[in-house]
PDB file with one MODEL, atoms N, CA, C and O in Angstrom:
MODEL        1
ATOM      1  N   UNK A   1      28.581 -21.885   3.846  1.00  0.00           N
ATOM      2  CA  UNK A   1      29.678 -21.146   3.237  1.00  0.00           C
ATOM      3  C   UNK A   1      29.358 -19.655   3.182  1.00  0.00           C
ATOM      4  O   UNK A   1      30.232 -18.841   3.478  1.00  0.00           O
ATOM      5  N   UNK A   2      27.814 -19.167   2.717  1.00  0.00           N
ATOM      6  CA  UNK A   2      27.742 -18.083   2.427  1.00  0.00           C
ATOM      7  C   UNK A   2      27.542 -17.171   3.945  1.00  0.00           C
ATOM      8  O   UNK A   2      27.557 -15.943   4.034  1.00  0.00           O
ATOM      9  N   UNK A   3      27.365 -18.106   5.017  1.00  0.00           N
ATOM     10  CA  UNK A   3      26.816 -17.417   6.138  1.00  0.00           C
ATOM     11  C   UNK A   3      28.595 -16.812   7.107  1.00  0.00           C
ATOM     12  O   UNK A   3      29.032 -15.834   7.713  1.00  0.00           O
ATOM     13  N   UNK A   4      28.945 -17.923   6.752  1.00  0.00           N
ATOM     14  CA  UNK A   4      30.777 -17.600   6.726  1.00  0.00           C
ATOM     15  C   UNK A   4      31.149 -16.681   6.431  1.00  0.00           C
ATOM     16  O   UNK A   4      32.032 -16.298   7.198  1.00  0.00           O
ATOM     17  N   UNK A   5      30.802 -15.558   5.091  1.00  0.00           N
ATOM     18  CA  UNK A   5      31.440 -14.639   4.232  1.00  0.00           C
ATOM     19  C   UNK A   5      30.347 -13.381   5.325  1.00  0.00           C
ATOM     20  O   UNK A   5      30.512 -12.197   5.620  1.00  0.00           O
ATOM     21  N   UNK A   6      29.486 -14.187   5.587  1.00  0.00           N
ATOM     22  CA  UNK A   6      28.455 -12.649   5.802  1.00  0.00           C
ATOM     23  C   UNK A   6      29.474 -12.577   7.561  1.00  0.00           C
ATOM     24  O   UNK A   6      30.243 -11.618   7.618  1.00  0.00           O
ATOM     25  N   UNK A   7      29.459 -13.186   8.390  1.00  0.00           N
ATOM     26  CA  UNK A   7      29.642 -13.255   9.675  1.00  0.00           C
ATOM     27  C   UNK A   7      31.218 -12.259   9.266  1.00  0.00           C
ATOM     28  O   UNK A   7      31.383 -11.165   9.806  1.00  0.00           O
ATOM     29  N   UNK A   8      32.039 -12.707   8.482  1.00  0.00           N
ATOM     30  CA  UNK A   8      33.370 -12.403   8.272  1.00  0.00           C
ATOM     31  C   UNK A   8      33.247 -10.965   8.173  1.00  0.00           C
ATOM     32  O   UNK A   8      33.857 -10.311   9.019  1.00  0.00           O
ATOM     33  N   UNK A   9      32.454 -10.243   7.143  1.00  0.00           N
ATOM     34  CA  UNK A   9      31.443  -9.027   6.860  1.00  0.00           C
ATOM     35  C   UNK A   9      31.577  -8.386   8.055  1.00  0.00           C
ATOM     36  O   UNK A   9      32.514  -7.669   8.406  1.00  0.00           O
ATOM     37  N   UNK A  10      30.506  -8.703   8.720  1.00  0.00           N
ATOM     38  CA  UNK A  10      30.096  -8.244  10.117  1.00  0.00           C
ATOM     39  C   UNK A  10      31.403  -8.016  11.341  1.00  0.00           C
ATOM     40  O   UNK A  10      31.419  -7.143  12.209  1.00  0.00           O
ATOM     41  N   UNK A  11      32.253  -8.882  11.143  1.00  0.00           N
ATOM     42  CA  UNK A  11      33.090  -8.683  12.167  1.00  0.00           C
ATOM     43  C   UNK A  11      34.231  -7.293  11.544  1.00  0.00           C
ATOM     44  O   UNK A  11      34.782  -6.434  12.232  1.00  0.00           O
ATOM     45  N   UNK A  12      34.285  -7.439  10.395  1.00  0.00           N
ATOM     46  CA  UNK A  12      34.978  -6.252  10.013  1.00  0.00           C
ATOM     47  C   UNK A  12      34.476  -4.906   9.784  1.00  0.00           C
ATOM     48  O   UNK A  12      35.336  -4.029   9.704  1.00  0.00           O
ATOM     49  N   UNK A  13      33.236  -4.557   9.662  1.00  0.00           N
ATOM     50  CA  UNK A  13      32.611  -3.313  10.103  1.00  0.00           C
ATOM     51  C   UNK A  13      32.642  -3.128  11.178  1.00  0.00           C
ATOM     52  O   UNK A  13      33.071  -2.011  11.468  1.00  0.00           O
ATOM     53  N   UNK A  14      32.165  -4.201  12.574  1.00  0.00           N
ATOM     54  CA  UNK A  14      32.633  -3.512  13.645  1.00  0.00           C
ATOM     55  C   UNK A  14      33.692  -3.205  14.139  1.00  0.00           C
ATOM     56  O   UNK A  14      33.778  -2.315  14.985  1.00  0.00           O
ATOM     57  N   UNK A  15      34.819  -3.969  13.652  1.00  0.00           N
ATOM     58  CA  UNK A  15      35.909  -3.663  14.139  1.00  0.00           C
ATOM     59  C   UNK A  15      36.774  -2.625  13.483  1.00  0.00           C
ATOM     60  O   UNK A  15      37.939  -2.286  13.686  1.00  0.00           O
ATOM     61  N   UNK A  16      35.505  -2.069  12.313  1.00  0.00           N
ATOM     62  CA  UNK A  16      36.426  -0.439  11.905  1.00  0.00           C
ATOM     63  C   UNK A  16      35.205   0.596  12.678  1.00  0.00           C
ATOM     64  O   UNK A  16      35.401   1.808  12.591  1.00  0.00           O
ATOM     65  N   UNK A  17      34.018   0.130  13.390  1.00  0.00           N
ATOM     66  CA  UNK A  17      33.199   1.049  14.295  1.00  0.00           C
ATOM     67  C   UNK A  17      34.251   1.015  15.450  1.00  0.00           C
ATOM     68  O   UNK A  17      34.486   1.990  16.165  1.00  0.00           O
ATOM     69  N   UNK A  18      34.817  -0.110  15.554  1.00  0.00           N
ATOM     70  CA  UNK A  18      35.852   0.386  17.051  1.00  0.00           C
ATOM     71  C   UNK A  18      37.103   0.782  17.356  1.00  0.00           C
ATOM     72  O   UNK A  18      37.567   0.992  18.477  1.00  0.00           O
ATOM     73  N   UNK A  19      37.754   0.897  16.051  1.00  0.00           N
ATOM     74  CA  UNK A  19      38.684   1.590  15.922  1.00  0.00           C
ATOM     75  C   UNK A  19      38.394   2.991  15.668  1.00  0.00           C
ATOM     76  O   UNK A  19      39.009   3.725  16.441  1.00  0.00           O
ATOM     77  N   UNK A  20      37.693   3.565  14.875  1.00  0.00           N
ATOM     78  CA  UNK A  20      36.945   4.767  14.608  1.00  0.00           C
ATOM     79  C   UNK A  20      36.796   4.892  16.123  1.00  0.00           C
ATOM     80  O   UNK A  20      37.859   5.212  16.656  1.00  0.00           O
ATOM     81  N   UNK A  21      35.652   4.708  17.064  1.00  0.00           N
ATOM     82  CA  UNK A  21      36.022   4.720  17.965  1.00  0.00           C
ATOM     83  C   UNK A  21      36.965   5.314  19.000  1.00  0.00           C
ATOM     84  O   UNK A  21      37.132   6.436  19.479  1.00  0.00           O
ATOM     85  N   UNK A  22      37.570   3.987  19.169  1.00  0.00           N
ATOM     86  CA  UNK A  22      39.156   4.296  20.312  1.00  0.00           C
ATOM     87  C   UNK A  22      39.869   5.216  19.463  1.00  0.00           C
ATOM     88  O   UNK A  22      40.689   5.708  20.237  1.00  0.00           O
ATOM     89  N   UNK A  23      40.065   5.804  18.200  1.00  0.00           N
ATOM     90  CA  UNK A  23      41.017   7.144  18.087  1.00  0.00           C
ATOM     91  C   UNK A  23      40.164   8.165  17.952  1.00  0.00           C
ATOM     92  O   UNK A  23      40.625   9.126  17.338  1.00  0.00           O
ATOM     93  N   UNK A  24      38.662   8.289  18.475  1.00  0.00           N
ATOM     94  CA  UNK A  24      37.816   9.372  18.471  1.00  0.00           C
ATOM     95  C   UNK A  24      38.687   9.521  20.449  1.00  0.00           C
ATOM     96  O   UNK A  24      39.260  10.545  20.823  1.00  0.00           O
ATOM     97  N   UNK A  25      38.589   8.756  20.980  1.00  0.00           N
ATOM     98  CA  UNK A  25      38.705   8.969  22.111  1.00  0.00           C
ATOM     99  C   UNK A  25      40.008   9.345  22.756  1.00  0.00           C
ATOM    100  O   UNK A  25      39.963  10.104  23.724  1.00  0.00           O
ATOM    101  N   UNK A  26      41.103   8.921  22.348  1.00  0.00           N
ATOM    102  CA  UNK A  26      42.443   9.176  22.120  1.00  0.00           C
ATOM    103  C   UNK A  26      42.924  10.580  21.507  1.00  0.00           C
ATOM    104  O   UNK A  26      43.775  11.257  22.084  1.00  0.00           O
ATOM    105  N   UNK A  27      42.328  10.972  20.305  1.00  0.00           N
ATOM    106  CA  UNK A  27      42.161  12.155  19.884  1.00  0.00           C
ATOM    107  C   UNK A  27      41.872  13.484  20.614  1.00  0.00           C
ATOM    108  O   UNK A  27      42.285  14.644  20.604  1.00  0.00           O
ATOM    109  N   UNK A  28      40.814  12.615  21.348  1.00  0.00           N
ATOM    110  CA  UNK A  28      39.952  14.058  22.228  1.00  0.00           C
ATOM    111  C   UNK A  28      40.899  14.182  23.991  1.00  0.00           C
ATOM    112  O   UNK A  28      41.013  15.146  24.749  1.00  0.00           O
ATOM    113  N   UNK A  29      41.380  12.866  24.095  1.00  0.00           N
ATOM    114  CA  UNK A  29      41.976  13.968  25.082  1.00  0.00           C
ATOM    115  C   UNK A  29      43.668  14.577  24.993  1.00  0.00           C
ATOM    116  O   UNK A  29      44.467  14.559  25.928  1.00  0.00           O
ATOM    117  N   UNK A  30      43.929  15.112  23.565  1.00  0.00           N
ATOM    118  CA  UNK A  30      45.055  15.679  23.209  1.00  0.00           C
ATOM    119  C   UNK A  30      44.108  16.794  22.722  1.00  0.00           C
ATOM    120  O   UNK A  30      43.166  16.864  21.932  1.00  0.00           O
ATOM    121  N   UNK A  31      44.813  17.688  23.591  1.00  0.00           N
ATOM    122  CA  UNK A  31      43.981  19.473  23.183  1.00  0.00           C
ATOM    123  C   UNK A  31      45.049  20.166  22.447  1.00  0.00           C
ATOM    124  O   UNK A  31      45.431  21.259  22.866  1.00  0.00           O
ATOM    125  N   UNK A  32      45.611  19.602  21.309  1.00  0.00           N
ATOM    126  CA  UNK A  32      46.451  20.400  20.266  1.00  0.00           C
ATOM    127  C   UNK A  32      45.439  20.667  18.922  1.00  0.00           C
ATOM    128  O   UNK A  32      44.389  20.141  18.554  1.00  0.00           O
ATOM    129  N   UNK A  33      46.312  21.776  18.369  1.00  0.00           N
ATOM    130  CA  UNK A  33      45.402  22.197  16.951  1.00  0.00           C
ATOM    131  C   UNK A  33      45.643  21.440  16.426  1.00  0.00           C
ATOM    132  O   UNK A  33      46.578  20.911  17.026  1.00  0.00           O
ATOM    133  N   UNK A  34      45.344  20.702  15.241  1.00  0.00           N
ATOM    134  CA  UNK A  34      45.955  19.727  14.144  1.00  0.00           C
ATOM    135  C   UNK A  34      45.486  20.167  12.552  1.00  0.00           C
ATOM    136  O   UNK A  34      44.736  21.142  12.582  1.00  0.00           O
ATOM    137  N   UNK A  35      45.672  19.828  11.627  1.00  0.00           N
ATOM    138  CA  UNK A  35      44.737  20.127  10.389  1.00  0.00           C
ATOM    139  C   UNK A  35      44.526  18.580   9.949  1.00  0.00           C
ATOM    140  O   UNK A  35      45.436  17.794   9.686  1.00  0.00           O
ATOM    141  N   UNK A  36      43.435  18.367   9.929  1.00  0.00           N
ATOM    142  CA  UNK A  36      43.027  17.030   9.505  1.00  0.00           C
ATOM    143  C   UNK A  36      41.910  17.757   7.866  1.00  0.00           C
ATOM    144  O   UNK A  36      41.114  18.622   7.502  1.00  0.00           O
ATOM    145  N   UNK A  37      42.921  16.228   7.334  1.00  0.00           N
ATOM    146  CA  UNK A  37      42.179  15.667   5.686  1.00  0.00           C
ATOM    147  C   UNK A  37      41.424  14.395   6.057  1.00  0.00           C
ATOM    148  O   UNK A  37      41.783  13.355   6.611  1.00  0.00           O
ATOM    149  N   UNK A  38      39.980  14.924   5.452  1.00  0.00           N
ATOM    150  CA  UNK A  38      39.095  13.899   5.440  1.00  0.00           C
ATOM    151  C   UNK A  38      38.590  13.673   3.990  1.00  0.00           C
ATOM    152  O   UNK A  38      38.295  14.496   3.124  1.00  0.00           O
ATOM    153  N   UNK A  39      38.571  11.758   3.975  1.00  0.00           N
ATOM    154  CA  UNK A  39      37.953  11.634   2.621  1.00  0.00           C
ATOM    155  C   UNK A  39      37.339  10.127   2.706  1.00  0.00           C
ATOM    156  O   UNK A  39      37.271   9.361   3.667  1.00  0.00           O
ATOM    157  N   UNK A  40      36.953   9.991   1.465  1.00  0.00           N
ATOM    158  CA  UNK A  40      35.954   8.185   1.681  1.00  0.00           C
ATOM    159  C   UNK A  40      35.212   8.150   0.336  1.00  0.00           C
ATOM    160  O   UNK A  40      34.923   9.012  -0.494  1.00  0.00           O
ATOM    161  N   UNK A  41      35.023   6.884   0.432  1.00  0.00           N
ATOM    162  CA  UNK A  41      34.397   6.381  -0.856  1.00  0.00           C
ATOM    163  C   UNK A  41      33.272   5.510  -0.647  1.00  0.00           C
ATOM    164  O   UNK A  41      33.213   4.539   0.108  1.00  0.00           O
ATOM    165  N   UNK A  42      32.175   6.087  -1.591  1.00  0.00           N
ATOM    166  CA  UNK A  42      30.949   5.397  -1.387  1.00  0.00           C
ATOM    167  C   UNK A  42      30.442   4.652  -2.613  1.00  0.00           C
ATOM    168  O   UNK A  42      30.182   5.188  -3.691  1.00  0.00           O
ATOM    169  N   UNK A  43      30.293   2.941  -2.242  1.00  0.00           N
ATOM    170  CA  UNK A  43      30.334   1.858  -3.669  1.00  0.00           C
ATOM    171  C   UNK A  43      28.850   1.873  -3.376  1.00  0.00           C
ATOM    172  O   UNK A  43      28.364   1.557  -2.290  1.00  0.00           O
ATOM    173  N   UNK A  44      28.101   2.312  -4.560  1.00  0.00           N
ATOM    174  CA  UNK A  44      26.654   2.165  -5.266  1.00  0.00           C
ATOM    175  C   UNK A  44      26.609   0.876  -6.446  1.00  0.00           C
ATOM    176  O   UNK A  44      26.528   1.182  -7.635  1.00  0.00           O
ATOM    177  N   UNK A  45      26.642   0.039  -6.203  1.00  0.00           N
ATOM    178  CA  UNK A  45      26.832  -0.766  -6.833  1.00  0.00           C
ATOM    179  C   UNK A  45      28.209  -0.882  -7.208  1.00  0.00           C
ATOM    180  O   UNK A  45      28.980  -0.748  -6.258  1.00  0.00           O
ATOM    181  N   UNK A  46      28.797  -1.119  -8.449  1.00  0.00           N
ATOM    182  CA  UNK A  46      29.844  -0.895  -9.464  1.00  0.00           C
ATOM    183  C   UNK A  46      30.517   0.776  -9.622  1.00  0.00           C
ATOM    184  O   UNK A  46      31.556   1.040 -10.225  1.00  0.00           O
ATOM    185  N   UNK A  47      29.767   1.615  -9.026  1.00  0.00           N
ATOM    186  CA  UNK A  47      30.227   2.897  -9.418  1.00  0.00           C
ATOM    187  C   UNK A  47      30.319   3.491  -8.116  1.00  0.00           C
ATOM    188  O   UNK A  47      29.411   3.505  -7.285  1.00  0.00           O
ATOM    189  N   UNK A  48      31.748   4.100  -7.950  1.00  0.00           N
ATOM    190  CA  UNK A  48      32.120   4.868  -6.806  1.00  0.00           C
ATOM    191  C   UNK A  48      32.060   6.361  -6.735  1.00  0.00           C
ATOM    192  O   UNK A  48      32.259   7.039  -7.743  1.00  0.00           O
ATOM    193  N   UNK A  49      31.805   6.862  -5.634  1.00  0.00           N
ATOM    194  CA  UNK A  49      31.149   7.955  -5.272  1.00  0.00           C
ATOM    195  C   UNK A  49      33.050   8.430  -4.239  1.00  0.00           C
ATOM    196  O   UNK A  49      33.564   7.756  -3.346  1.00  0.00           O
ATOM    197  N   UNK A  50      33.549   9.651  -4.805  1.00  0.00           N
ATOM    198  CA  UNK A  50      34.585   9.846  -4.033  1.00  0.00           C
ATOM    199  C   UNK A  50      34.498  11.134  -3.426  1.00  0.00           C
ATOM    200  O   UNK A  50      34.104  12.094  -4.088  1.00  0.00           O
ATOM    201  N   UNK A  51      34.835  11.250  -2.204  1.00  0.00           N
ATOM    202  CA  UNK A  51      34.967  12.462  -1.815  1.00  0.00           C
ATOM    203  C   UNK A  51      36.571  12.840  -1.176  1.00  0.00           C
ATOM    204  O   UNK A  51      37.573  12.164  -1.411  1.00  0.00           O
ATOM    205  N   UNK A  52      36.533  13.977  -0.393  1.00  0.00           N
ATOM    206  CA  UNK A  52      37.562  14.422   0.103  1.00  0.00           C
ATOM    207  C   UNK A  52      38.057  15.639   0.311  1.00  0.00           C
ATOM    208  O   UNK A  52      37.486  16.491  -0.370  1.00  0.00           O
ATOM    209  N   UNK A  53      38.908  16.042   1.001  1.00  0.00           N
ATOM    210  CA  UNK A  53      39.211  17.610   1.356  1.00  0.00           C
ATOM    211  C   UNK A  53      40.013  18.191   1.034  1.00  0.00           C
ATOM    212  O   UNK A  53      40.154  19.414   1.043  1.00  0.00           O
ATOM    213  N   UNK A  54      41.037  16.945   0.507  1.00  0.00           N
ATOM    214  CA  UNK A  54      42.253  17.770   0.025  1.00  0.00           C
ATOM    215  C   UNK A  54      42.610  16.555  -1.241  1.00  0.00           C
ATOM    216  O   UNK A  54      42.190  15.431  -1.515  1.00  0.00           O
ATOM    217  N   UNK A  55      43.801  17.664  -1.896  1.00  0.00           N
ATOM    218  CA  UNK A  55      44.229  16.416  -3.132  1.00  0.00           C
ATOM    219  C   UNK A  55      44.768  15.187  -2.933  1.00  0.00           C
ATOM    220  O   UNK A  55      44.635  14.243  -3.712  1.00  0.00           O
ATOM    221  N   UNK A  56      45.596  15.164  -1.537  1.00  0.00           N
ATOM    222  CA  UNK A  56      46.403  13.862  -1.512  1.00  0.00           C
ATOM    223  C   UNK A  56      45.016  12.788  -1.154  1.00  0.00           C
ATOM    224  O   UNK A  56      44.784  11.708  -1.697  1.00  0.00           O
ATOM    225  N   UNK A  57      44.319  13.379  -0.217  1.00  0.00           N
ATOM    226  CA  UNK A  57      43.212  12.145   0.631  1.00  0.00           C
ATOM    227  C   UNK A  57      42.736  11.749  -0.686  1.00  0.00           C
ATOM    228  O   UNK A  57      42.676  10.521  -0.751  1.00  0.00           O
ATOM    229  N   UNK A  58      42.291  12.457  -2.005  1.00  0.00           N
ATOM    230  CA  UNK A  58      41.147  12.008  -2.860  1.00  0.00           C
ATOM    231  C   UNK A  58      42.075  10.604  -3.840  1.00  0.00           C
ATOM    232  O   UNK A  58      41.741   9.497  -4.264  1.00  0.00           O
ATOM    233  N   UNK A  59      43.242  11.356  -3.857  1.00  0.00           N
ATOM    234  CA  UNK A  59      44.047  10.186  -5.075  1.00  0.00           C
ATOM    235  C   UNK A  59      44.013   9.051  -4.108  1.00  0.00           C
ATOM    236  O   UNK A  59      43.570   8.104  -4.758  1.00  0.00           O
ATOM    237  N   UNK A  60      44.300   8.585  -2.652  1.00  0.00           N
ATOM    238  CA  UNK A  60      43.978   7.844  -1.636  1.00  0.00           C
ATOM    239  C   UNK A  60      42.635   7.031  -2.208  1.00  0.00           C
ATOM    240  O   UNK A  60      42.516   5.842  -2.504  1.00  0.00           O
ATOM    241  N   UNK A  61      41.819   7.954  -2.245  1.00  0.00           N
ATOM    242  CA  UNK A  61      40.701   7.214  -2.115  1.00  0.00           C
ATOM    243  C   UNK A  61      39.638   6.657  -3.432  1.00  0.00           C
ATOM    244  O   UNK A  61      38.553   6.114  -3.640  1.00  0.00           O
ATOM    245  N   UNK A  62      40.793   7.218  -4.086  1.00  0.00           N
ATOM    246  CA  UNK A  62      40.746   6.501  -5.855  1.00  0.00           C
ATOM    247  C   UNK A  62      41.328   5.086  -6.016  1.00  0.00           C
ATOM    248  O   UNK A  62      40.942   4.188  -6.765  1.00  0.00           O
ATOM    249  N   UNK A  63      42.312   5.097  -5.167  1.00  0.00           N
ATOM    250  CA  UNK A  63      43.794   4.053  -5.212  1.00  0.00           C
ATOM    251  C   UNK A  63      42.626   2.888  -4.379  1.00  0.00           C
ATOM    252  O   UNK A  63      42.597   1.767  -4.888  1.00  0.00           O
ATOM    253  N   UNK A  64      41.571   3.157  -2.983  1.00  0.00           N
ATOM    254  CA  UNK A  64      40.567   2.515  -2.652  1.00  0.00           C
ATOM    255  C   UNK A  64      39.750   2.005  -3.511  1.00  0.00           C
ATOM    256  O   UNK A  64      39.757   0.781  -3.646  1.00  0.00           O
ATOM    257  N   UNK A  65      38.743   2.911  -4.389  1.00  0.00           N
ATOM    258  CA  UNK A  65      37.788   3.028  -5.108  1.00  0.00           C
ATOM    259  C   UNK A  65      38.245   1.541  -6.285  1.00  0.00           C
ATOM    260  O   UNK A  65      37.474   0.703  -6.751  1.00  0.00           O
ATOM    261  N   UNK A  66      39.836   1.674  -6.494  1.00  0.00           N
ATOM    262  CA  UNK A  66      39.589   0.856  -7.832  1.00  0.00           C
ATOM    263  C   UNK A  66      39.989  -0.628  -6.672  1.00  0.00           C
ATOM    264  O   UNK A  66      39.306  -1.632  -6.875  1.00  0.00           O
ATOM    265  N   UNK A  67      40.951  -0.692  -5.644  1.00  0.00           N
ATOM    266  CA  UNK A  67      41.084  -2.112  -4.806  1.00  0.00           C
ATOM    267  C   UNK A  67      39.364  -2.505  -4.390  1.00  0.00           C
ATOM    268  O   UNK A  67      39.029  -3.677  -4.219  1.00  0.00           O
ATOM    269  N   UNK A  68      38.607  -1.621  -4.295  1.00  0.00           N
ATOM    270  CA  UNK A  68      37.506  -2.042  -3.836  1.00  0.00           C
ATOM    271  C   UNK A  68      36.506  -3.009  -5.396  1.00  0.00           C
ATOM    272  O   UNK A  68      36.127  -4.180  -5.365  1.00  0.00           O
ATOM    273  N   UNK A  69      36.338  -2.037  -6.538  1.00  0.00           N
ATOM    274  CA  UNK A  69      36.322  -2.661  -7.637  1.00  0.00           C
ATOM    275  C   UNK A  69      36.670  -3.800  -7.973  1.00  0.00           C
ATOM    276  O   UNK A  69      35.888  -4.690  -8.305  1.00  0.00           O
ATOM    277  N   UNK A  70      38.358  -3.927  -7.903  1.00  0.00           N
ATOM    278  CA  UNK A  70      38.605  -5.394  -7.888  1.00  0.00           C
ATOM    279  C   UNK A  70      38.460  -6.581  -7.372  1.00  0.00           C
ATOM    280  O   UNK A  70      38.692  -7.726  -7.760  1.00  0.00           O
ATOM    281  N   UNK A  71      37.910  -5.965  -6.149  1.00  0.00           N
ATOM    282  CA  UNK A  71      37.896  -7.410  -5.094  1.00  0.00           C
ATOM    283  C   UNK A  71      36.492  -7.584  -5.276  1.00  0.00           C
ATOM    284  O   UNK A  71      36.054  -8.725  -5.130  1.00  0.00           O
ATOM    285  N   UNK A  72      35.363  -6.257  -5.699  1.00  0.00           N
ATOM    286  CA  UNK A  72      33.994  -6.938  -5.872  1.00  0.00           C
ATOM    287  C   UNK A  72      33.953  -7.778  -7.215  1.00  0.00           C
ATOM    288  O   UNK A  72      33.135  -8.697  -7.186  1.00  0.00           O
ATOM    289  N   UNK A  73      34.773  -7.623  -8.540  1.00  0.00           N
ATOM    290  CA  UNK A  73      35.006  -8.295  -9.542  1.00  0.00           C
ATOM    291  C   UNK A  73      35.145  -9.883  -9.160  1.00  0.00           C
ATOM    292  O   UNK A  73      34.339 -10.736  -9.533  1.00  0.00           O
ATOM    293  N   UNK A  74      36.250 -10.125  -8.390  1.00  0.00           N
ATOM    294  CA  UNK A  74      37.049 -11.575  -7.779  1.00  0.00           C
ATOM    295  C   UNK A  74      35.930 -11.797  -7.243  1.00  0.00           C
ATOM    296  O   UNK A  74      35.372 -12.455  -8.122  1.00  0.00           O
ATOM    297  N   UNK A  75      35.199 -11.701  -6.391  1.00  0.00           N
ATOM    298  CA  UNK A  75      34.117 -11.973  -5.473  1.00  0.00           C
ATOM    299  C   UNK A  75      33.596 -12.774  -6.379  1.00  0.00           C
ATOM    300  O   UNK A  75      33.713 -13.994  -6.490  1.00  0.00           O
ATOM    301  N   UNK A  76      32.637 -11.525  -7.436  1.00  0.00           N
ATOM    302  CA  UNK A  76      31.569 -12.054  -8.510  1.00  0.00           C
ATOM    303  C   UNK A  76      32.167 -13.508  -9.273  1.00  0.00           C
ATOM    304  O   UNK A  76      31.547 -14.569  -9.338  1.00  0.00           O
ATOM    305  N   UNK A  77      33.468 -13.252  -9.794  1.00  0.00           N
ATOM    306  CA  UNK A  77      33.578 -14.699 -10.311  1.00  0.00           C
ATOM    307  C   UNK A  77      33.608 -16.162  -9.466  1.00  0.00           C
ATOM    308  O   UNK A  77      33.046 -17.238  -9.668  1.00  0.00           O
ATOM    309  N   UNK A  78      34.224 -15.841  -8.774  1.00  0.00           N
ATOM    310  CA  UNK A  78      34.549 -16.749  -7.692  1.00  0.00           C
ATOM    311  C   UNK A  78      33.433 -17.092  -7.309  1.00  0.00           C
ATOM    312  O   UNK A  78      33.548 -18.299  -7.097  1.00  0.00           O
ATOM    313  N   UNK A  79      32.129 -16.706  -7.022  1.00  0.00           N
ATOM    314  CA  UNK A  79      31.012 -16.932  -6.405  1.00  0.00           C
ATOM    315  C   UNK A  79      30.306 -17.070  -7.552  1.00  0.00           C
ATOM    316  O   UNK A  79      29.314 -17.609  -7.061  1.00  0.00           O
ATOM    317  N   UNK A  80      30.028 -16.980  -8.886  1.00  0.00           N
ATOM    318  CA  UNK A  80      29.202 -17.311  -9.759  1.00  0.00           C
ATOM    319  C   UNK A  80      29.346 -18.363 -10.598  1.00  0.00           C
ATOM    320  O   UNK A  80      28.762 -18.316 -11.681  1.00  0.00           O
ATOM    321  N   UNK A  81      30.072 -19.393 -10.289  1.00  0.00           N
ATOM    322  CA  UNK A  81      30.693 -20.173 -11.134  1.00  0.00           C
ATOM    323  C   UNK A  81      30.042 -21.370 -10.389  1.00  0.00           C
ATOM    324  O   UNK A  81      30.640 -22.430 -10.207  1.00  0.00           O
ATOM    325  N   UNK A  82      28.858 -21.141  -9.998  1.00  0.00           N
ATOM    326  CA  UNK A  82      28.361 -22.712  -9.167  1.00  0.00           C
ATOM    327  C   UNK A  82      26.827 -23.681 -10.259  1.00  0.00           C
ATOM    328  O   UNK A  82      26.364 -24.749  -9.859  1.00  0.00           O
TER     329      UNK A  82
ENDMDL
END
């Protein structure tokens, strides 16, 4: 069961390494100016680390910060109840 959750894991990091990816590559061959907002959230345990460049990306990545919270909450119960 638990090797299930990890494999599941694994397939979804790479498949945001390959999307990251294919619009690094897509990106680069359009030679227009653009203004890009960058932002992300980093889970240290229980406590999130937010960054960002502009105001809209950060409330974004608050609106992340707490879906990410919740689903490690659901996890914990769901998995500790054995």
């Amino acid at each position: 069961m638990y090797t299930y959750i990890a494999f599941i894991g694994i397939i979804l990091i790479l498949a945001g390494f390959m999307l990251l990816f294919l619009y690094t590559l897509l990106s680069a061959s359009q030679q227009q100016k653009s203004n890009v907002n960058v932002g992300g959230v980093v889970m240290i345990g229980p406590v999130p680390i937010i960054f960002g460049t502009s105001q809209g990306i950060i409330v974004i990545a608050e609106i992340l910060a707490i879906v990410l919270i919740i689903i490690a909450i659901l996890f914990f119960f769901l998995f500790s109840r054995r």
